[in-house]
C-alpha positions in Angstrom: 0.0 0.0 0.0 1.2 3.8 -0.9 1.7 6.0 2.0 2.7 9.1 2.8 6.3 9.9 2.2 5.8 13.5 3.8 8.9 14.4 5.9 8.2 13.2 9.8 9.6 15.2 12.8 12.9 13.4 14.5 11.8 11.4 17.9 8.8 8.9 18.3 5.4 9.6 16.4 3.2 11.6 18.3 0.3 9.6 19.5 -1.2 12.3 22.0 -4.4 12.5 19.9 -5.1 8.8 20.2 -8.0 7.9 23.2 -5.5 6.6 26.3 -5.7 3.1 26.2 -6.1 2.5 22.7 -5.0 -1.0 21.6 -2.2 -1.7 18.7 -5.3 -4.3 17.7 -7.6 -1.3 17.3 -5.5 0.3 14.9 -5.0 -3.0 12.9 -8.3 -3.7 12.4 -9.2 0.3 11.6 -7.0 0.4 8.7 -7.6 -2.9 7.5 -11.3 -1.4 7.2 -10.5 0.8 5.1 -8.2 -1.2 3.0 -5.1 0.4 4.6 -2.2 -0.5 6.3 0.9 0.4 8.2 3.6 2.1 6.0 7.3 0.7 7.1 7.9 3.9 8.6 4.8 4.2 10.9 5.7 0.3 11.8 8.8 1.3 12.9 7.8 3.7 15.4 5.5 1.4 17.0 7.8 -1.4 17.3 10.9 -0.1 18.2 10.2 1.4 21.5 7.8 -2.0 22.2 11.0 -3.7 21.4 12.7 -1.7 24.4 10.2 -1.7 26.8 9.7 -5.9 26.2 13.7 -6.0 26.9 13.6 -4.0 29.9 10.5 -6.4 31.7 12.6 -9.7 30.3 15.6 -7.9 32.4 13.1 -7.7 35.3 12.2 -11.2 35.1 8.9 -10.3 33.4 7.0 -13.0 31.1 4.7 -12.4 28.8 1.8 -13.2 26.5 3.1 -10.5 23.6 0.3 -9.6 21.2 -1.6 -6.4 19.8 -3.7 -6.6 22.6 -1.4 -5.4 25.1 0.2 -2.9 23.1 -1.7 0.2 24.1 -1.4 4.1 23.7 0.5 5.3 27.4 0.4 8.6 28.5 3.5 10.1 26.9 2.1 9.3 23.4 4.3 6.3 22.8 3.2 2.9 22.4 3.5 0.6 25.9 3.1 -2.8 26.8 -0.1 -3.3 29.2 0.7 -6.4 31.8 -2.9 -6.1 33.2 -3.6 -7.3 29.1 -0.6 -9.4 28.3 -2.3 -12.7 29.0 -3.7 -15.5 26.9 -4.7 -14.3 23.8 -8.3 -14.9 22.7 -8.3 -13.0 19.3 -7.4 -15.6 16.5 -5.0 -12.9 15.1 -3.7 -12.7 19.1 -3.0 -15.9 19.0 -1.3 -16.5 15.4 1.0 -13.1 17.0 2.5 -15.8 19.6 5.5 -18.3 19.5 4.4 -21.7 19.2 6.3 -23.3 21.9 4.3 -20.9 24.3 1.2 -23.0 23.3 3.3 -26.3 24.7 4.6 -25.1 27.7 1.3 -23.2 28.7 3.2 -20.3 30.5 3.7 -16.7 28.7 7.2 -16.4 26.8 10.4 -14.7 27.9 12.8 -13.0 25.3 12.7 -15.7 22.8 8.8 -15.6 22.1 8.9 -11.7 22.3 11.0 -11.5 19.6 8.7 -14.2 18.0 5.8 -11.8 18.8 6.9 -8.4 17.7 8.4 -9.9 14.1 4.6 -11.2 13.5 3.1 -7.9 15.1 5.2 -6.3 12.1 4.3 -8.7 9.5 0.9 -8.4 10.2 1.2 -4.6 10.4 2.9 -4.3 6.9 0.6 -6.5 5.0 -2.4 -7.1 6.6 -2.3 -10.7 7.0 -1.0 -13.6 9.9 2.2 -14.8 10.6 1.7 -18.9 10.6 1.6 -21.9 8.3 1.3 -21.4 4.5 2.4 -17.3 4.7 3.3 -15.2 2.1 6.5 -13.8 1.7 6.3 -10.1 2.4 7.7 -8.5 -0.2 4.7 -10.4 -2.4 2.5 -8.4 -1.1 4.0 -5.1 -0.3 7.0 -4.6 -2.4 8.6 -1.4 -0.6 9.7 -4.1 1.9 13.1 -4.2 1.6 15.0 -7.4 1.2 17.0 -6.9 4.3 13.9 -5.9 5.9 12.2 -9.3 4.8 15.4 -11.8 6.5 15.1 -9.6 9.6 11.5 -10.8 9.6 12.4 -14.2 8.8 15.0 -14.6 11.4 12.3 -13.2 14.2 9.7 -15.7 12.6 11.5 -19.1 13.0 9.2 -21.5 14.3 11.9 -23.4 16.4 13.1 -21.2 19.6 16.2 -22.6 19.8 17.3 -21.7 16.2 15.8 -18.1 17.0 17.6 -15.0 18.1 16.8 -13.5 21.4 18.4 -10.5 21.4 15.3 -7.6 21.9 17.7 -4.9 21.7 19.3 -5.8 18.4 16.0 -6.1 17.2 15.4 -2.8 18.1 18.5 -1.4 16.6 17.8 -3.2 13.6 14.3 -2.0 13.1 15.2 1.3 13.9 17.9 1.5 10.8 14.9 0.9 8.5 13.6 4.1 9.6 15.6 6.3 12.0 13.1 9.8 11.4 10.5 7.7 13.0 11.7 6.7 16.4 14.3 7.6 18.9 17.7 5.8 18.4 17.9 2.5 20.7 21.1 1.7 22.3 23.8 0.7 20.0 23.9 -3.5 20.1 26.2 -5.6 17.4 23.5 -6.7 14.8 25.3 -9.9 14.7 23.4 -11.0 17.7 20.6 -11.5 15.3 22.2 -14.1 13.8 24.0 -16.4 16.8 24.8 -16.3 20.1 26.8 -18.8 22.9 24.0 -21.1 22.8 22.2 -21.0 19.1 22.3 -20.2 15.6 19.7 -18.7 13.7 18.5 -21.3 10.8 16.1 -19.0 8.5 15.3 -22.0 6.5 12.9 -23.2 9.8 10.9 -19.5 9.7 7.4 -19.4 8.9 9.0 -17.5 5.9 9.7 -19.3 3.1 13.0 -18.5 1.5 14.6 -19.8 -1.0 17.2 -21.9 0.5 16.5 -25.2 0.2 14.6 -27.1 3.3 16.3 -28.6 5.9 16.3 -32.9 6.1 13.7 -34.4 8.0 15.8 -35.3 11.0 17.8 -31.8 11.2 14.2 -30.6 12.5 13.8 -30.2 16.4 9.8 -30.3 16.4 7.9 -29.1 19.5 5.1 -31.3 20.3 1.7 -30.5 21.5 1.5 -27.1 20.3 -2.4 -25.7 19.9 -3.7 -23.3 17.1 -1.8 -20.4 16.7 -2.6 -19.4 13.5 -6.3 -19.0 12.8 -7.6 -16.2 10.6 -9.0 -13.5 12.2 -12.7 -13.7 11.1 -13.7 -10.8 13.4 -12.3 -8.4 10.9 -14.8 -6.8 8.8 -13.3 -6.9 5.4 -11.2 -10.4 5.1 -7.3 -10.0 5.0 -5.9 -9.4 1.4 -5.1 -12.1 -0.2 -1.0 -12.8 -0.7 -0.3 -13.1 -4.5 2.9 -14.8 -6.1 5.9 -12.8 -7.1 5.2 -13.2 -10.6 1.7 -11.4 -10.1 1.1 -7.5 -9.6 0.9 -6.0 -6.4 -2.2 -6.0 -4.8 -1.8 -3.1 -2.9 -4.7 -0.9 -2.7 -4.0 3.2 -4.3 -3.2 5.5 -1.8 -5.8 7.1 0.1 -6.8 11.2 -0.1 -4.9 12.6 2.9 -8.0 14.0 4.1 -9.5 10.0 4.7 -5.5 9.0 5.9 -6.2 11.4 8.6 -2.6 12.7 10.2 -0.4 9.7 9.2 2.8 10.7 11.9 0.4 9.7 14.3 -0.7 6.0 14.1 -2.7 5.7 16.9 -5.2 8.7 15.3 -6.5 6.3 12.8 -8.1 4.0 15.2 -10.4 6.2 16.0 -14.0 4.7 14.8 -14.2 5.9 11.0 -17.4 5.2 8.8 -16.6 2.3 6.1 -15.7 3.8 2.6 -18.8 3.5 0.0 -16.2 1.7 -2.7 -15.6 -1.1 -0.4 -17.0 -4.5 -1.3 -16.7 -7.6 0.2 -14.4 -10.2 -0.5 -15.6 -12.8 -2.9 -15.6 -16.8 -0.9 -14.1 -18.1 -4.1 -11.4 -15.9 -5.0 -10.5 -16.1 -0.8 -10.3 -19.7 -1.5 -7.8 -19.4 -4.3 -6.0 -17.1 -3.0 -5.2 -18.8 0.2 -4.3 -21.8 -1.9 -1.8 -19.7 -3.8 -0.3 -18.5 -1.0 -0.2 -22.2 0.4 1.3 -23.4 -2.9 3.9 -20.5 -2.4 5.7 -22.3 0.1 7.5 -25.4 -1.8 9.0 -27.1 1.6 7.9 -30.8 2.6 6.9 -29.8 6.1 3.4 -31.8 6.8 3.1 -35.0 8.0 -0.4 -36.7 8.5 -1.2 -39.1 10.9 -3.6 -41.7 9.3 -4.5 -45.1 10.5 -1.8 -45.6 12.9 0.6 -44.7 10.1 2.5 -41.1 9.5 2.1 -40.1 5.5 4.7 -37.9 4.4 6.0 -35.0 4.4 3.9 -33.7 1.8 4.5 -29.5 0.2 1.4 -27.8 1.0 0.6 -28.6 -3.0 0.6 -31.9 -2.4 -1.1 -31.8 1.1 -3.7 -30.1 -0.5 -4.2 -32.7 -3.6 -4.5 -35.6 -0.6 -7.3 -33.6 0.8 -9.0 -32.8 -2.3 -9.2 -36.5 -3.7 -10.1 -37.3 -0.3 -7.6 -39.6 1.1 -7.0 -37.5 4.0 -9.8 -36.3 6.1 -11.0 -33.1 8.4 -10.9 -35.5 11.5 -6.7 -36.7 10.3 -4.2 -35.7 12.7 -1.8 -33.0 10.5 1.9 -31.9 12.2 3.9 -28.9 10.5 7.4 -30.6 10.9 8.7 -26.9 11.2 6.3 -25.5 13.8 5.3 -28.2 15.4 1.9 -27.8 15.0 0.1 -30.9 15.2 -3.7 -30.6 15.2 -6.7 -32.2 13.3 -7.3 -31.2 9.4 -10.6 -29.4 10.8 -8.6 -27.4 13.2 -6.2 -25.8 10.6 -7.5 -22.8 9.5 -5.5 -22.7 6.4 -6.4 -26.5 5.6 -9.6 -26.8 6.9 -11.5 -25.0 4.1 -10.3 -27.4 1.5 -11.2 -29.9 3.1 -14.8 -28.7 3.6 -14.9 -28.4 0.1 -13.6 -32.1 -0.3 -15.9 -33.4 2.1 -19.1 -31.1 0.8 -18.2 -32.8 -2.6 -18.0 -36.3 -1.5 -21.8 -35.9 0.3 -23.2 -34.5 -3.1 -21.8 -37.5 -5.0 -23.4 -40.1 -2.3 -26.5 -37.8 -2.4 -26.6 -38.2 -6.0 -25.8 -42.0 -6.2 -28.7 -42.6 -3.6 -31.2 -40.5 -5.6 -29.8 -42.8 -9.3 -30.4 -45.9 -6.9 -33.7 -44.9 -5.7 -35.0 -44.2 -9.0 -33.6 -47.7 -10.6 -35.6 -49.2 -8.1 -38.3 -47.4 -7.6 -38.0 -47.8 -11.9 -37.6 -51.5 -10.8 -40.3 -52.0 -9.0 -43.1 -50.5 -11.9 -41.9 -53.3 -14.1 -42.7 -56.0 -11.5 -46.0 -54.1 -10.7 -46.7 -54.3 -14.3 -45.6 -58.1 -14.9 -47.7 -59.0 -12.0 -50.5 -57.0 -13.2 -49.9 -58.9 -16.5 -49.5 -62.2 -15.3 -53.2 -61.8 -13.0 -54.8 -60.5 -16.0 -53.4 -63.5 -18.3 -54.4 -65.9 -15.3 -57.9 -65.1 -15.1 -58.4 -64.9 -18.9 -56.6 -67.9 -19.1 -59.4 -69.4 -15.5 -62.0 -68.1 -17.3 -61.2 -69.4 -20.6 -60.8 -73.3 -19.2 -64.1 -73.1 -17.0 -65.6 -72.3 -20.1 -63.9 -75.1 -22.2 -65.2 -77.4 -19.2 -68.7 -76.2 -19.1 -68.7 -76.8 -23.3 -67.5 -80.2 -22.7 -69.5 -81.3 -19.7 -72.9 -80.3 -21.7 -71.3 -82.5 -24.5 -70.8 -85.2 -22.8 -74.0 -84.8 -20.9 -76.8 -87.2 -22.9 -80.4 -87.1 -21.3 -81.4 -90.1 -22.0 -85.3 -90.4 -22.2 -86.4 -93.3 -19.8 -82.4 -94.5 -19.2 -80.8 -93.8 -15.8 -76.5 -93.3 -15.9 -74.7 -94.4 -13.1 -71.6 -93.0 -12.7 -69.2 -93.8 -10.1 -66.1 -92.1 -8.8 -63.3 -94.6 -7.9 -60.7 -92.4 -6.2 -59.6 -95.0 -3.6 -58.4 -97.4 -5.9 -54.5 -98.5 -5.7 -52.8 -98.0 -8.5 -49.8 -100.9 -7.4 -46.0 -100.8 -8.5 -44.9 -99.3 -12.2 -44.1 -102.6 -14.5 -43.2 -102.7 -18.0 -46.1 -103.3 -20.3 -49.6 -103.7 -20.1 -51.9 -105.7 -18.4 -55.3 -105.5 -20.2 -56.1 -107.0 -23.5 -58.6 -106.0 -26.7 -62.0 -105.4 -26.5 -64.4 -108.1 -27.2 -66.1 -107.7 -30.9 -68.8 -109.9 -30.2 -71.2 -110.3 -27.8 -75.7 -110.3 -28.2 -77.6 -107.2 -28.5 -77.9 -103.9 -30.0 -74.9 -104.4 -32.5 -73.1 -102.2 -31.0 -69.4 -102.6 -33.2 -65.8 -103.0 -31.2 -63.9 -100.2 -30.6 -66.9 -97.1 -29.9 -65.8 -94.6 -27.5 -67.7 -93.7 -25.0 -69.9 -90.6 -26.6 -71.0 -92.8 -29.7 -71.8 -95.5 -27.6 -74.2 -93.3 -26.1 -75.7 -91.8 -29.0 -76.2 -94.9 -30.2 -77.8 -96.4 -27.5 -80.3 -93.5 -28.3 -81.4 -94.5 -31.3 -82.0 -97.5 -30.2 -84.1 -96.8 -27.4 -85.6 -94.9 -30.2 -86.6 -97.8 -32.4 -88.7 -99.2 -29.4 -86.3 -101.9 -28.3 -86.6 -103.9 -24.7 -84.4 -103.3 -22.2 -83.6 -104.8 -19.2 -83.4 -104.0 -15.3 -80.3 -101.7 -14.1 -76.8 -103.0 -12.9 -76.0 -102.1 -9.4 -73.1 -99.8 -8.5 -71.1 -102.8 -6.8 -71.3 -104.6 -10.4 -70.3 -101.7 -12.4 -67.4 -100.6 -10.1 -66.4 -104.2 -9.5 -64.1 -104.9 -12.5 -62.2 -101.5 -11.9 -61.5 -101.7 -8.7 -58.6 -103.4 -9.5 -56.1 -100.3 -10.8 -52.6 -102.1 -10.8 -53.3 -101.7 -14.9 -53.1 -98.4 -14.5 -49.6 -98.3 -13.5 -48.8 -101.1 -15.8 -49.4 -98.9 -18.8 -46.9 -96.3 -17.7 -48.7 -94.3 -16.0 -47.0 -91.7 -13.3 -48.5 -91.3 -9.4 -48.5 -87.6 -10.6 -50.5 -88.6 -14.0 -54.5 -88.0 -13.8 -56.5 -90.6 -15.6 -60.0 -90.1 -15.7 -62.0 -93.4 -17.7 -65.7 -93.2 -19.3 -67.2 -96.1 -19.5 -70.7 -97.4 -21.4 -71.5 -101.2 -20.8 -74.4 -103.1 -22.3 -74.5 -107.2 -22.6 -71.5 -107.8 -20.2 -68.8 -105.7 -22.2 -67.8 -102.0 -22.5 -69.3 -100.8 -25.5 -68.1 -97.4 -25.6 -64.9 -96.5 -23.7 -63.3 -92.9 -23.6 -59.5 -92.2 -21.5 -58.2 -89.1 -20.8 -54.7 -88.5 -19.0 -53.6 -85.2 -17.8 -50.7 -84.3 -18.3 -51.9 -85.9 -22.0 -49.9 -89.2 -22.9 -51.6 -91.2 -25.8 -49.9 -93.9 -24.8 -50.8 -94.4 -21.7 -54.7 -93.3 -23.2 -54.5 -96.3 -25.7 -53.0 -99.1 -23.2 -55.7 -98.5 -20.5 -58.7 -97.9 -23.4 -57.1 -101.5 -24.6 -56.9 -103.0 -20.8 -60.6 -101.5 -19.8 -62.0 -103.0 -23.4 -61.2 -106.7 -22.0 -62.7 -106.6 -18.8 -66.3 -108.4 -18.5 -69.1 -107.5 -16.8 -72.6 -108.8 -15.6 -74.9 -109.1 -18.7 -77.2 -106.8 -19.0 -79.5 -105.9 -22.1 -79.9 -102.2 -20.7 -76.6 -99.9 -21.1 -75.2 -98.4 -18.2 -72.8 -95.9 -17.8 -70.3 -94.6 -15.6 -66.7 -92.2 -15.1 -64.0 -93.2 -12.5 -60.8 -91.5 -11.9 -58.0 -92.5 -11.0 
């Protein structure tokens, strides 16, 4: 962002106009509001005497929980550290503002996490976003930052304490030659404290900062253990932080304000006064947030995550490729992730910078199920009309098909029906009969072709026996008394033939019978399933049999 290069008065910026008590946090979140943000200069009269005032506490055997929040406006007009508010953070951006092993250890930091502290304070001052996993590098986004402006930052932002300098005063110093108009000159320290001491050396290549050194190997990193969130996004901001773009993109820097909305500009603290929201500003479209965040994830080319899966560590995995596991779904929002650099281990869900994309994987993966379950429904909901139908078809073709054979029946029982005029038929129903064992061949003979009366020829069925036994009743012929149902049933009751002609226990043979002078006359066989085999044999077998002589023809059906 463009900001005022007027010429500022020697000494610390004047902050008397600011309310007493106003909160570095205020400020942050009033510019951010209305798209601004801390030029280096202003930065550098904030942090250089909260550099010096953090020193001299350390030296008193202070600790403390170092964030915006307890950097207030003091009396004097220069920025102070509040004790009363240096405690847990509860502000997302708070809490990305402090070192990570202070999440571990549960206690508020000495020296080491101060200078931790006051390099994200200044990161986040000079381009409006968090210090943490997946940052940008600053000069992407603000490209006044100097280069040697951008390793002091790294240097102050390495995740690992013990490969970070502690030295608050030669941060001071340092920050101070970036702009020396803008704050009073700290005590002269050697700068090369920055870099080691008697009991470290700084390692850049484990900042949050990615550089372009190549990454450490995967034992040379100490990792911290049980380290909480530090670096959520601070949703309470109004507008959304800009998004960090790559180097190769232009800068995303807003154009510089009138100097009538920038309000006084040597005084920081003045612009945290409440200001009504700009009419041009617009609200940050979810989408482009998204891909913007996954730029500045894919930024930072380092294998530095490690998932914890099914008992199994997978990895390390570049954010790139941490993010293509999430996206095809084989890691989940409830995996364990660890950032091998900070420490940082935590579920998927919990990462703010993760977390997102895996919404989006997971919101993805519910639509496809939704979508198979609706397909699957409808095949058998589909499914089930065609076996409605076929039943339907099957009932209709059933009682067609009922209807059809009771008719067939009724036709031939009024066929076979012959009122005889003067003539009673006897019909009996042998169903008790046994029909014996199955043996090969048959065991009736051919029908007698003799025999007195009526000339009635060998061979008749059953039908033209009757008929003819009409027409003779007819002509006026005698006819003698009945036969009793003991003598007509007699010679059948014998039904081992049956079986001897081949016929199944599952076979139904039904046998009409006309007698008349001690024979069958007229003889009629039907087997069901039909077998004219088995029709002929019995026909041949029930031809031979002999029974009491009688002038008058009698009739009768069994079944068998």
């Amino acid at each position: 962002m463009s900001m005022s290069s007027a010429a500022q008065a020697h000494g610390p910026a004047p902050l008397a106009g600011a309310p007493l008590g106003t909160t570095l946090r205020s400020l942050f979140e009033s510019r951010f509001r209305m798209g601004q943000r801390l030029s280096v200069g202003e930065a550098i009269g904030v942090f250089v005497p909260v550099c010096l005032d953090a020193k001299a506490r350390h030296e008193r055997g202070e600790k403390l929980y170092l964030h915006p929040s307890c950097i207030v406006a003091s009396p004097d007009g220069a920025p102070r550290i509040e004790p009363s508010l240096a405690v847990v953070p509860t502000s997302p951006r708070d809490r990305a503002c402090t070192a990570p092993e202070l999440g571990r250890t549960l206690e508020p930091g000495g020296s080491r996490g101060s200078v931790f502290a006051i390099g994200a304070m200044l990161y986040e001052a000079l381009t409006g976003q968090t210090a943490g996993t997946g940052m940008a590098r600053p000069r992407e986004i603000e490209p006044s930052i100097t280069e040697a402006l951008e390793t002091l930052l790294a240097k102050a932002l390495v995740a690992d304490p013990a490969h970070r300098p502690d030295d608050l005063g030669a941060l001071a110093s340092a920050l101070h030659g970036f702009a020396p108009e803008r704050s009073l000159p700290p005590p002269p320290v050697d700068a090369s404290r920055l870099d080691k001491g008697g009991d470290f050396e700084v390692d850049i290549r484990l900042s949050f900062i990615p550089s372009n050194a190549p990454a450490p190997s995967h034992d040379a990193v100490i990792v911290p253990t049980g380290i909480p969130n530090i670096n959520a996004s601070g949703a309470a901001l109004a507008t959304p932080p800009l998004p960090a773009p790559m180097s190769s993109r232009p800068s995303s820097r807003p154009p510089p304000a009138p100097a009538s909305s920038r309000g006084d500009l040597s005084d920081p603290f003045a612009a945290a006064a409440p200001a009504a929201p700009q009419s041009a500003r617009t609200v940050a479209n979810p989408t482009a947030q998204l891909a913007a965040l996954k730029e500045r994830l894919e930024s930072d080319q380092r294998p530095r995550y490690v998932v914890h899966k099914d008992r199994m560590d997978h990895g390390p995995f570049a954010a790139v490729e941490l993010l293509q596991q999430i996206i095809s779904h084989r890691f989940l929002l409830t995996d364990v992730l660890r950032d091998e650099i900070s420490g940082d281990s935590k579920a998927i869900a919990d990462w703010a910078d993760f977390a997102p994309f895996a919404d989006q994987a997971e919101l993805k993966r519910e639509i496809v199920a939704e979508k198979k379950a609706v397909a699957a429904v409808a095949q058998k909901d589909k499914t089930a009309g065609i076996m409605k139908t076929a039943v339907g078809a099957v009932l209709i073709l059933g009682i067609v098909g009922a209807a059809g054979l009771f008719l067939y029946k009724k036709v031939g029982e009024r066929k076979d029906d012959v009122n005889v005029e003067n003539e009673n038929s006897v019909s009996v129903d042998v169903q008790g009969g046994v029909k014996g064992q199955k043996r090969a061949g048959g065991a009736g003979g051919r029908a007698g072709s003799g025999g007195a009366g009526g000339g009635f020829p060998s061979g008749m069925s059953y039908e033209a026996a009757l008929n003819s036994n009409v027409q003779e009743i007819q002509m006026g012929k005698s006819s003698g008394p009945d036969l009793t149902n003991a003598q007509l049933s007699g010679p059948m009751a014998n039904a081992s033939f049956i079986s001897g002609c081949g016929a199944p226990d599952s076979m139904k043979v039904t046998v009409k019978i006309a007698i008349k002078n001690g024979r069958a006359v007229g003889v009629s066989v039907y087997t069901n399933p039909s077998d004219g085999k088995v029709a002929s044999c019995v026909d041949r077998h029930v031809r031979g049999l002999g029974w009491p002589n009688s002038a008058k023809m009698d009739s009768f059906t069994t079944t068998y």
